[in-house]
VONULO-430150 format. One record per residue: x, y, z of N, C-alpha, C in turn; residue number from 1. Coordinates in steps of 0.05 Angstrom, whole numbers. Layout:
REM residues N
+--------+--------+--------+--------+--------+--------+--------+--------+--------+-----+
:    n_x :    n_y :    n_z :   ca_x :   ca_y :   ca_z :    c_x :    c_y :    c_z : num :
+--------+--------+--------+--------+--------+--------+--------+--------+--------+-----+
:      X :      Y :      Z :      X :      Y :      Z :      X :      Y :      Z : NUM :
...
+--------+--------+--------+--------+--------+--------+--------+--------+--------+-----+
//
This chain:
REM residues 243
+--------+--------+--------+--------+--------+--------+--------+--------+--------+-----+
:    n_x :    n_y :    n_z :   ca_x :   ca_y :   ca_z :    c_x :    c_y :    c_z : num :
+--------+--------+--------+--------+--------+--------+--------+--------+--------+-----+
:     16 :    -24 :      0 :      0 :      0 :      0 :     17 :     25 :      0 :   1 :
:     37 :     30 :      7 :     59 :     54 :     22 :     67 :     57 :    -13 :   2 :
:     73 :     34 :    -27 :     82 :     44 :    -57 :     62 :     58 :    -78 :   3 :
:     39 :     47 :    -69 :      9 :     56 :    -90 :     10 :     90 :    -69 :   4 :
:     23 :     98 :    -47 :     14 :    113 :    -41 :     36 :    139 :    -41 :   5 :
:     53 :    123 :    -45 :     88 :    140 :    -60 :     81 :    150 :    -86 :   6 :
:     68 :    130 :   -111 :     64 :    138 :   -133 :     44 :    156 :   -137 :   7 :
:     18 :    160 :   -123 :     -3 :    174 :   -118 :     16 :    207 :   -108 :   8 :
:     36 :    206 :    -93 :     46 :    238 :    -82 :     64 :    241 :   -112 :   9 :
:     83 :    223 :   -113 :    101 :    222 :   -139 :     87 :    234 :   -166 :  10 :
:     62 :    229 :   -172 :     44 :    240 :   -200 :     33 :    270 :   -186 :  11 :
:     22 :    276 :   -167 :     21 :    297 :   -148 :     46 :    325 :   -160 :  12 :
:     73 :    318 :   -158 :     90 :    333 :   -151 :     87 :    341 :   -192 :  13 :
:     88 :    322 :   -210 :     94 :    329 :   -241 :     82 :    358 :   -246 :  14 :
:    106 :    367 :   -265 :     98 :    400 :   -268 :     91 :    410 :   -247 :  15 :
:    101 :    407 :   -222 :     98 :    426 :   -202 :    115 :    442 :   -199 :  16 :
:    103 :    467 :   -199 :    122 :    493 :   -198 :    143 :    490 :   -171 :  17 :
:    142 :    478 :   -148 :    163 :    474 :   -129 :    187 :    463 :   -151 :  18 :
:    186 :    449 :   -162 :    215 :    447 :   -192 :    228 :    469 :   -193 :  19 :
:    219 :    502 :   -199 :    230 :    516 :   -203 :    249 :    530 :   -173 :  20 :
:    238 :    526 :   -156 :    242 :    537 :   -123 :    277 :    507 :   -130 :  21 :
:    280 :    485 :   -135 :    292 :    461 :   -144 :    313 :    474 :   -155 :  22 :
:    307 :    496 :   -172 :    332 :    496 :   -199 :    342 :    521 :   -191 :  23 :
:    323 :    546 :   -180 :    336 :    566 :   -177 :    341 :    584 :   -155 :  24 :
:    339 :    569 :   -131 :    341 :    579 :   -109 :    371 :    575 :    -92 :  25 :
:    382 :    543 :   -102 :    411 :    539 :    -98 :    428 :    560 :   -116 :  26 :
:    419 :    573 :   -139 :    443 :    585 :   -152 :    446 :    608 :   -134 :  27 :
:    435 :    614 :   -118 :    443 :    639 :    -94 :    452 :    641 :    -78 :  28 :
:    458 :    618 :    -71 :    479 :    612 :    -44 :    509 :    599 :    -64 :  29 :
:    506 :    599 :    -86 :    523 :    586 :    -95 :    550 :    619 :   -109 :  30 :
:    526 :    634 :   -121 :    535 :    654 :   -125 :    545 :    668 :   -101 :  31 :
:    528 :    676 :    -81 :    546 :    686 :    -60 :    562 :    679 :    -47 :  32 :
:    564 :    658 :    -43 :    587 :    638 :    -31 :    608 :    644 :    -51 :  33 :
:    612 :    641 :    -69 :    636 :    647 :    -92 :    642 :    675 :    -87 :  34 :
:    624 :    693 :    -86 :    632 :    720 :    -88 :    648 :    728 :    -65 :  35 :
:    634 :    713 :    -33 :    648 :    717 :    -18 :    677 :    707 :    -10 :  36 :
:    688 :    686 :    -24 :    698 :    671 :    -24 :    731 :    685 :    -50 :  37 :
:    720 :    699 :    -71 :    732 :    712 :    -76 :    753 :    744 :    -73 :  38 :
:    729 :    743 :    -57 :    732 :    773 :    -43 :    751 :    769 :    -19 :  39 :
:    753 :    742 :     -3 :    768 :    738 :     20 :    791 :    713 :     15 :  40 :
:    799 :    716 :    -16 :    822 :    704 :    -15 :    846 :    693 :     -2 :  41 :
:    850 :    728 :     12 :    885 :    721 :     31 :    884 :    714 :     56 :  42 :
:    850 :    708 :     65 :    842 :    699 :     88 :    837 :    672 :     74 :  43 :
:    823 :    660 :     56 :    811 :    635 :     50 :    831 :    619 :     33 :  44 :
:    844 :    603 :     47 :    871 :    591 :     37 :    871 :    561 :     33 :  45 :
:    846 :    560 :     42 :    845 :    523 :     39 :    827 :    512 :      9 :  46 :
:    821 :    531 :     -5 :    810 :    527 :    -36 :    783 :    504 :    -29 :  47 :
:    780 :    488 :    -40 :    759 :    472 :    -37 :    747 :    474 :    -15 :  48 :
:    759 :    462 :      9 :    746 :    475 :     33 :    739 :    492 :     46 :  49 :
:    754 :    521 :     31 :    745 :    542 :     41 :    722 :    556 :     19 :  50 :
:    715 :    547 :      9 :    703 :    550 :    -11 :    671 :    537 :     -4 :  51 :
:    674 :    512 :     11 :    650 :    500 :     21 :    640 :    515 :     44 :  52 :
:    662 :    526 :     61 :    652 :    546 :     81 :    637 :    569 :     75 :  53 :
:    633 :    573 :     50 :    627 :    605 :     44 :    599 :    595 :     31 :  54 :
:    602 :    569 :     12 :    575 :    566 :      0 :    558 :    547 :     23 :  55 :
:    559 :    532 :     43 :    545 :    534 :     66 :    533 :    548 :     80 :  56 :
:    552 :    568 :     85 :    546 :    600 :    102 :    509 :    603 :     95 :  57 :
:    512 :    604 :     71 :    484 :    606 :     62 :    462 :    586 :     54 :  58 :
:    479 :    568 :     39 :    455 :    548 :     41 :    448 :    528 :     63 :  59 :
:    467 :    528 :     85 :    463 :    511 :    107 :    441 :    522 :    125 :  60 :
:    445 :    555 :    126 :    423 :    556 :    146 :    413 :    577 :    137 :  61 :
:    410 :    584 :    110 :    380 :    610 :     99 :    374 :    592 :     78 :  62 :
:    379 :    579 :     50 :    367 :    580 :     31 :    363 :    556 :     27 :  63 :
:    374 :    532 :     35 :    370 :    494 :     42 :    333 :    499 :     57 :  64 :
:    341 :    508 :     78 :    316 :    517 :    101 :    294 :    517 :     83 :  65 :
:    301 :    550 :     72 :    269 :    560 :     50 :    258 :    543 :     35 :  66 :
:    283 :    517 :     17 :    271 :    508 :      1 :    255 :    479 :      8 :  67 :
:    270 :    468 :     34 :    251 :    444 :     57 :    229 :    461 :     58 :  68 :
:    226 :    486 :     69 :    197 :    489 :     78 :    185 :    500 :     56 :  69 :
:    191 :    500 :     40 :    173 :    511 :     -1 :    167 :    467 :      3 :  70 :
:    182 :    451 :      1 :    176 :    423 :     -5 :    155 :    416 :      9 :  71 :
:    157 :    412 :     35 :    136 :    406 :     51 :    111 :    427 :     52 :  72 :
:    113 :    454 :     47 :     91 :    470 :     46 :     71 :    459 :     21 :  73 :
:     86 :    456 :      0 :     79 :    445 :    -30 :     66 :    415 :    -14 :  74 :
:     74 :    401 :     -4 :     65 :    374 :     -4 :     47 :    371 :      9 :  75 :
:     39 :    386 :     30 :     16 :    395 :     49 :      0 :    406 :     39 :  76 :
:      4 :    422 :     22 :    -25 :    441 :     10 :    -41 :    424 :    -10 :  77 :
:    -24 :    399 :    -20 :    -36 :    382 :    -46 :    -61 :    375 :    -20 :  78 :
:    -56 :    364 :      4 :    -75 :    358 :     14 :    -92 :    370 :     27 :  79 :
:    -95 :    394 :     43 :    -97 :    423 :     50 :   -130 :    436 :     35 :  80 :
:   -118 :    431 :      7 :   -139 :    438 :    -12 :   -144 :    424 :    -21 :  81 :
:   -185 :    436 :    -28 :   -207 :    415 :    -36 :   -204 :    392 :    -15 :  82 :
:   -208 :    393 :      8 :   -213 :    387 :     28 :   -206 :    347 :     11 :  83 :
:   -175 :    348 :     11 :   -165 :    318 :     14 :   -157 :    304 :     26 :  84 :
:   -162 :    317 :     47 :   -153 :    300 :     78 :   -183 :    288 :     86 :  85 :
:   -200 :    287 :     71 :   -222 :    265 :     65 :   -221 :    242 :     60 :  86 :
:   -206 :    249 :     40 :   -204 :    231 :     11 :   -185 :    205 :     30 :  87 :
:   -167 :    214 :     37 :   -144 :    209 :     55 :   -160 :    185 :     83 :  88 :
:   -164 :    200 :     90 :   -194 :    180 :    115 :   -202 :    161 :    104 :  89 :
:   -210 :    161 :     83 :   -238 :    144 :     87 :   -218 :    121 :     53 :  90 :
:   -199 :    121 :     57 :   -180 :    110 :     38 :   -176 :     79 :     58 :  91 :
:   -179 :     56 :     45 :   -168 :     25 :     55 :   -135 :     26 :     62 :  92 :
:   -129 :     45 :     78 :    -98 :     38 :     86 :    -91 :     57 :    108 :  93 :
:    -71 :     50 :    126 :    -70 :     57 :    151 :    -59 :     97 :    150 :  94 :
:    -80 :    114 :    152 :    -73 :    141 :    154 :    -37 :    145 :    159 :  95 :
:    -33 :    137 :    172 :      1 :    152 :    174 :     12 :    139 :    154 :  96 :
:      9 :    122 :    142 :     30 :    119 :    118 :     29 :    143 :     97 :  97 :
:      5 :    159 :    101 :      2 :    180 :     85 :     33 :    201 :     92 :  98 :
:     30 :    199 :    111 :     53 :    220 :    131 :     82 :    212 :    122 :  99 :
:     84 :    183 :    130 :    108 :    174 :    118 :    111 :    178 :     85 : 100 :
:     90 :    170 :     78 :    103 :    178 :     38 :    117 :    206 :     33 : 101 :
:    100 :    220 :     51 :    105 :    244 :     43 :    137 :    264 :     62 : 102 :
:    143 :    238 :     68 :    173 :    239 :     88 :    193 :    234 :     68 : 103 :
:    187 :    205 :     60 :    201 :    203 :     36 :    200 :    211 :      8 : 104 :
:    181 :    224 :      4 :    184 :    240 :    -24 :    203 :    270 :    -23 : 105 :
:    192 :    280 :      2 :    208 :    302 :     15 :    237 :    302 :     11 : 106 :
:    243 :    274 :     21 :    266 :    265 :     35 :    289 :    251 :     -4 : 107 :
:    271 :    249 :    -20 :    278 :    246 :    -49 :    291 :    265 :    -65 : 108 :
:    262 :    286 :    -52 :    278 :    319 :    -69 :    299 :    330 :    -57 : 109 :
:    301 :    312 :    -26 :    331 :    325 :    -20 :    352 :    318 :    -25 : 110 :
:    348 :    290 :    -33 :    367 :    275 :    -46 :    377 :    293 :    -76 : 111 :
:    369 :    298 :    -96 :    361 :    304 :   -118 :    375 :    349 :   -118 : 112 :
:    362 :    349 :    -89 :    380 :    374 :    -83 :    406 :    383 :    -81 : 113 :
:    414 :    359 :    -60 :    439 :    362 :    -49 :    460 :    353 :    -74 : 114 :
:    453 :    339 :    -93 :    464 :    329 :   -112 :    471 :    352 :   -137 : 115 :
:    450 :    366 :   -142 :    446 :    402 :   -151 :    469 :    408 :   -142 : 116 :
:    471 :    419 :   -114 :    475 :    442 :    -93 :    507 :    433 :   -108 : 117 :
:    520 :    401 :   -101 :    547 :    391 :   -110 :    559 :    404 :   -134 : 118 :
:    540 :    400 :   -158 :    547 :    405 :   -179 :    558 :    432 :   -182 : 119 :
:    528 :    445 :   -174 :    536 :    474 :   -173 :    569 :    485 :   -145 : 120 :
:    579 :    476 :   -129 :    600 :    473 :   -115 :    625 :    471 :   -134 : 121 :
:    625 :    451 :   -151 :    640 :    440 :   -161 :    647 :    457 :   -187 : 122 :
:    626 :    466 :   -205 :    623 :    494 :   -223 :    638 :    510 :   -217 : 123 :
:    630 :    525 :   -189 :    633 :    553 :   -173 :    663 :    549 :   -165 : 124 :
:    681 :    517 :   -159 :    698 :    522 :   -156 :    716 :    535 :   -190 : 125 :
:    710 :    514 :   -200 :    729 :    511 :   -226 :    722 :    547 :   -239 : 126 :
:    701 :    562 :   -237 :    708 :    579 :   -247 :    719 :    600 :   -227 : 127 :
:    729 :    596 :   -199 :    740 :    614 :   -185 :    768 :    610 :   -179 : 128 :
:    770 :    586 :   -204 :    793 :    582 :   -209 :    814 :    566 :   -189 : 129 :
:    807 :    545 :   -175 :    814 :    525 :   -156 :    825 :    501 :   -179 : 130 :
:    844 :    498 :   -171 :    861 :    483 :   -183 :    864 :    450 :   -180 : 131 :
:    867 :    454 :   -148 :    865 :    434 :   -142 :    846 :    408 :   -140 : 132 :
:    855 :    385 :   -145 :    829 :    368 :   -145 :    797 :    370 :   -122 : 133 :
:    778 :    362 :   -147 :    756 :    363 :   -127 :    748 :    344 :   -108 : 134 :
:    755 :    338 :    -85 :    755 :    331 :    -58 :    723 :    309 :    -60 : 135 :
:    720 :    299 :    -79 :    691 :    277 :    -78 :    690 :    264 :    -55 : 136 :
:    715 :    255 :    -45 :    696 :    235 :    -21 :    701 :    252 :      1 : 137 :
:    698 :    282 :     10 :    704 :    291 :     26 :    667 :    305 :     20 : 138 :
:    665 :    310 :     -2 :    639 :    331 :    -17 :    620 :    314 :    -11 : 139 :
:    619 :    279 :    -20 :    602 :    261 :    -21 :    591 :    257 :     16 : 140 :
:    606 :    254 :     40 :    611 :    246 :     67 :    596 :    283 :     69 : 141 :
:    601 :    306 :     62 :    586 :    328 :     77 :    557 :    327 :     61 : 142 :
:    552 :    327 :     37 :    527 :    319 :     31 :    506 :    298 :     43 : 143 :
:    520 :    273 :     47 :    511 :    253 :     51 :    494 :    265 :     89 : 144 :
:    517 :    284 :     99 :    504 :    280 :    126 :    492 :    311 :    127 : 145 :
:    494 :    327 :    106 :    463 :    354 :    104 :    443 :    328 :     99 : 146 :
:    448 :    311 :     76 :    421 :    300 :     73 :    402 :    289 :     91 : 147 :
:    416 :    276 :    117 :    408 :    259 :    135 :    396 :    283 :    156 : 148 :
:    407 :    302 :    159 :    410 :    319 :    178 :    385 :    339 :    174 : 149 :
:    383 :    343 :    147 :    359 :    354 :    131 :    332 :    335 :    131 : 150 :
:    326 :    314 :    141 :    302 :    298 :    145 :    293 :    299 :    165 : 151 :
:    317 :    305 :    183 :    302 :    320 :    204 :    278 :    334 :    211 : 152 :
:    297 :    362 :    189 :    277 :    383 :    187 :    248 :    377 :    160 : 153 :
:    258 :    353 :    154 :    234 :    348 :    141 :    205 :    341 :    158 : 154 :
:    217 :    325 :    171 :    192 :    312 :    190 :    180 :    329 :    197 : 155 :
:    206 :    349 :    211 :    183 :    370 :    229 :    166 :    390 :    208 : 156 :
:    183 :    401 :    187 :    172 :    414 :    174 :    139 :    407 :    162 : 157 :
:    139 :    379 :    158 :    119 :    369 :    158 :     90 :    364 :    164 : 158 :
:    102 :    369 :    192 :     84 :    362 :    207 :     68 :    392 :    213 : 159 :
:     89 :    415 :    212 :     78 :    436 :    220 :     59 :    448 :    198 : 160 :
:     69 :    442 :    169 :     49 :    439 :    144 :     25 :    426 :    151 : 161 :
:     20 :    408 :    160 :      1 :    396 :    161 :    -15 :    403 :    189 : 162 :
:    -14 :    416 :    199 :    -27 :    430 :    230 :    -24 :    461 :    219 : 163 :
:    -13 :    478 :    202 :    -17 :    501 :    192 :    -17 :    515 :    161 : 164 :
:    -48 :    505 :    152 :    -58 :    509 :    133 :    -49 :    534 :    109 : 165 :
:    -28 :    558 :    125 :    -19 :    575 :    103 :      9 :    569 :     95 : 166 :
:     10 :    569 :     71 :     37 :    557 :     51 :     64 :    570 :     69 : 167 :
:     60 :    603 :     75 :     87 :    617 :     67 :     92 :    618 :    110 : 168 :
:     72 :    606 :    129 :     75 :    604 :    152 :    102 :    594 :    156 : 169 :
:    100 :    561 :    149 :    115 :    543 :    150 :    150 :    549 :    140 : 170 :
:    141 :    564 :    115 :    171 :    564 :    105 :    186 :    585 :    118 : 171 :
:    172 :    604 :    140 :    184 :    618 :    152 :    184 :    613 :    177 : 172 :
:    177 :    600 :    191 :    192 :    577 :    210 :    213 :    561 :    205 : 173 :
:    214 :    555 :    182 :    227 :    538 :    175 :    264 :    558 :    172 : 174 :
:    257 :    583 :    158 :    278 :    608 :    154 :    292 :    602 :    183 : 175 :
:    271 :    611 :    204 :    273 :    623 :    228 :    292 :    603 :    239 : 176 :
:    281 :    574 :    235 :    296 :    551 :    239 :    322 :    538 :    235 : 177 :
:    330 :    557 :    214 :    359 :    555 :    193 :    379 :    576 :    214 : 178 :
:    364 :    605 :    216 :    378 :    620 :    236 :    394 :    614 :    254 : 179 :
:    366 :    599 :    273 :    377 :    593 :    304 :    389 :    567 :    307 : 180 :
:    396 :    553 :    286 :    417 :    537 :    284 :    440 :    550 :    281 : 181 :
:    445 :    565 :    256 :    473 :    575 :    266 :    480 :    590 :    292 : 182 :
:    457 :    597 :    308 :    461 :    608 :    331 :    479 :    587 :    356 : 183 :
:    457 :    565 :    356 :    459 :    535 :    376 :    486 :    524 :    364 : 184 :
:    490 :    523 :    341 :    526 :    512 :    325 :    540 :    522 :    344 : 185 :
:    544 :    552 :    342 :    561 :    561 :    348 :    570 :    560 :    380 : 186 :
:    546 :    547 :    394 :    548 :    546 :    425 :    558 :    517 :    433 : 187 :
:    564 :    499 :    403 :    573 :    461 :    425 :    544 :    446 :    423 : 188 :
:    522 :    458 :    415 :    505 :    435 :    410 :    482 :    439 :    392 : 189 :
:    502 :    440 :    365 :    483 :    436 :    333 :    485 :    401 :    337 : 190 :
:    495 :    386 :    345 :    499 :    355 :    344 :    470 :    343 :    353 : 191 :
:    453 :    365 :    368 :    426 :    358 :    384 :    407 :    371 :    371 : 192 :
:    416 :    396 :    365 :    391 :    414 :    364 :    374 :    405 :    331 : 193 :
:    354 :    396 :    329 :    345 :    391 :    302 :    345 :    412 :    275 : 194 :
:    333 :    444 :    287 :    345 :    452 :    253 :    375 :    462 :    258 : 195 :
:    401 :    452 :    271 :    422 :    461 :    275 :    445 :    430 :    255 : 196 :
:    428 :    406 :    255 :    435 :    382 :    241 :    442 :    379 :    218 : 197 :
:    435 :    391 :    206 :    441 :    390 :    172 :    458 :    412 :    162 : 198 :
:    463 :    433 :    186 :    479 :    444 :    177 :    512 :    430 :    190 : 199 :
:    503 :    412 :    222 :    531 :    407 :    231 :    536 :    381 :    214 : 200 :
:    517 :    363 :    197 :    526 :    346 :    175 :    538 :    353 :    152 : 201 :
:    532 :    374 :    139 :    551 :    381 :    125 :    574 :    396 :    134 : 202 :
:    586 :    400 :    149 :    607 :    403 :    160 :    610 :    436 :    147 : 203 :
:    591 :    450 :    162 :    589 :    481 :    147 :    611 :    494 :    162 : 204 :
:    611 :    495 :    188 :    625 :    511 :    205 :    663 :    505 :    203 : 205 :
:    669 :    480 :    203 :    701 :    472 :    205 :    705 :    439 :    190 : 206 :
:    706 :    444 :    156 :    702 :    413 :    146 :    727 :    408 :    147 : 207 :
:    751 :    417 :    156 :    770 :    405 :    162 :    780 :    390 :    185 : 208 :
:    760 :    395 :    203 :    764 :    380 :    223 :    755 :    350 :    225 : 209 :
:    767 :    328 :    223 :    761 :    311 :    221 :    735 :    291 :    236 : 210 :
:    712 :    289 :    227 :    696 :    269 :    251 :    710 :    247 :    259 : 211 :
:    700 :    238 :    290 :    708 :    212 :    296 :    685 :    195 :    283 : 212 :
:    689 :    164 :    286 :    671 :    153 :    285 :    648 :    148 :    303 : 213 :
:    661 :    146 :    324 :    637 :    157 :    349 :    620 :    174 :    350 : 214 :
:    637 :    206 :    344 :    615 :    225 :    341 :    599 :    228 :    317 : 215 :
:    608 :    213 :    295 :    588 :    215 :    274 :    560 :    181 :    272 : 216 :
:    577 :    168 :    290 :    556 :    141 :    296 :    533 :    168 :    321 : 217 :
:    537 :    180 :    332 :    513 :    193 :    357 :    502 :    220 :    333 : 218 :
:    520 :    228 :    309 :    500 :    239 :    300 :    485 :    234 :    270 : 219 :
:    485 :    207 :    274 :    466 :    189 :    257 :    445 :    178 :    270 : 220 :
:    449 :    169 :    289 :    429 :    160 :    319 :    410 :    186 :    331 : 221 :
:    421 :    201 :    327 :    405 :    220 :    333 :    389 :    239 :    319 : 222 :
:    398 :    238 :    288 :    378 :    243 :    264 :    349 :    216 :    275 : 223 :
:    363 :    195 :    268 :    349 :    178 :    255 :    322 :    177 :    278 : 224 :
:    332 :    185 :    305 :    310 :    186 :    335 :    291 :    205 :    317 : 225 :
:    302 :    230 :    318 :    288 :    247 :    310 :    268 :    247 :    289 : 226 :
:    271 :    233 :    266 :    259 :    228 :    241 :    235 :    212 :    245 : 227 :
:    244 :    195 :    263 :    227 :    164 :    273 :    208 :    189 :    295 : 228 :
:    212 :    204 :    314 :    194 :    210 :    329 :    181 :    233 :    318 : 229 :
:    176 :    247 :    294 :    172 :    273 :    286 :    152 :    261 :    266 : 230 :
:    162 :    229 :    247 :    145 :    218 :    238 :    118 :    198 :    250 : 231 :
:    131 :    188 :    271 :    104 :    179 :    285 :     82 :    195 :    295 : 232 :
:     92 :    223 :    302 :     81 :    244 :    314 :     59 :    246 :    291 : 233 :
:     73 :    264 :    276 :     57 :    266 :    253 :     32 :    237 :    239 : 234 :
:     36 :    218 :    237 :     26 :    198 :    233 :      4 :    186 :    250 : 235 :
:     12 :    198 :    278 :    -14 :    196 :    299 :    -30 :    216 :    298 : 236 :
:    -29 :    240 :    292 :    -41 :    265 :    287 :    -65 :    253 :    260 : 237 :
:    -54 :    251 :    242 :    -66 :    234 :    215 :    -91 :    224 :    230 : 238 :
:    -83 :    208 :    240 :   -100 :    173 :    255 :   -120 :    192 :    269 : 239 :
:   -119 :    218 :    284 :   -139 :    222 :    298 :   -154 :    248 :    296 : 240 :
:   -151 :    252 :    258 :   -159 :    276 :    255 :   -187 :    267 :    243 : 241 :
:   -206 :    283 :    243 :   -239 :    280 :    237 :   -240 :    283 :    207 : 242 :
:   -266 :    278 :    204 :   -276 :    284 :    175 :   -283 :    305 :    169 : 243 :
+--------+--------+--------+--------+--------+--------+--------+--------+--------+-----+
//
């Protein structure tokens, strides 16, 4: 049932204008991150890496944020309007799987993002003229843990879509949420704080510092708590909402 109900959100999303929020909202963190990045040369000496610091700066915690809460606002309103959280009820399959599809479709386009966001990284270096090789399994390991770190903020984002019926509420909680992560980073506990995760997975603040495996096994364990309890939440909410 969870697949008939993946493909049902999956035909949902075609020609949906959230595509465009997809294609052109990373080129602005990508641009300013270069700009900044050029501008602070005789300070920014580590090329690739310093380079990821500058295009993080922005997409880790203003423009990644806007575009989770544009995804989940988009994926909430399919149901939102024309009253399809009807449709949804009175459907032969257990209500929260509704919640979960819509975790993982979320959780797709961020896949599909973060993969963007690379490319464009990888662009922005070669024309700022970085010489040196591009650092893939260093790029692949900070992606990999925005992505994880970013489902986070999916769940919740989610859930708050679906308990607050206006589109542009959400994505500005969600802003708000990007903020006060770089706030909580900067104090010793982005490793806890949920929208502070995806920015301490991609390794925005110091990617030279090496993770242990310890600390990156507690902050996979502690996405994954989070994801698991943000989605059940949401999924019991489902189960005991009226007609």
């Amino acid at each position: 049932m969870i697949l008939k109900i993946l493909r049902a959100d999956k035909m949902k999303l075609r020609r949906s204008p959230v595509w465009i929020a997809f294609l052109l909202v990373p080129l602005v963190p990508a641009f300013l991150g270069t700009a900044n990045y050029l501008n602070n040369l005789e300070l920014l000496t580590s090329e690739w890496y310093s380079l990821w610091t500058q295009h993080t700066l922005f997409t880790g915690y203003i423009f990644l944020p806007v575009i989770l809460g544009i995804y989940c606002s988009y994926l909430m309103r399919l149901e939102h309007n024309n009253r399809n959280w009807n449709n949804v009820l009175t459907m032969p399959a257990n209500p929260a799987l509704f919640f979960l599809s819509k975790v993982i479709i979320a959780s797709i386009m961020l896949v599909f993002t973060g993969i963007w966001i690379s490319v464009l990284f990888v662009i922005s270096g070669k024309i700022a003229g970085i010489t040196a090789p591009v650092p893939y399994g260093q790029l692949s390991l900070w992606i990999s843990g925005g992505i994880l770190g970013g489902m986070v903020m999916i769940s919740i984002q989610l859930l708050l879509s679906m308990l607050i019926k206006s589109f542009a509420i959400p994505i500005g909680i969600s802003l708000a949420g990007g903020f006060s992560g770089l706030v909580v980073l900067s104090k010793g506990f982005g490793h806890i704080y949920p929208y502070a995760l995806m920015a301490f997975g991609m390794k925005s603040n110091n990617n030279m510092q090496q993770i242990s495996q310890g600390d990156y096994g507690q902050f996979v364990i502690v996405c994954i708590i989070y994801i698991l309890l943000f989605t059940i939440i949401g999924g019991t909410i489902i189960k005991k909402k009226e007609l």
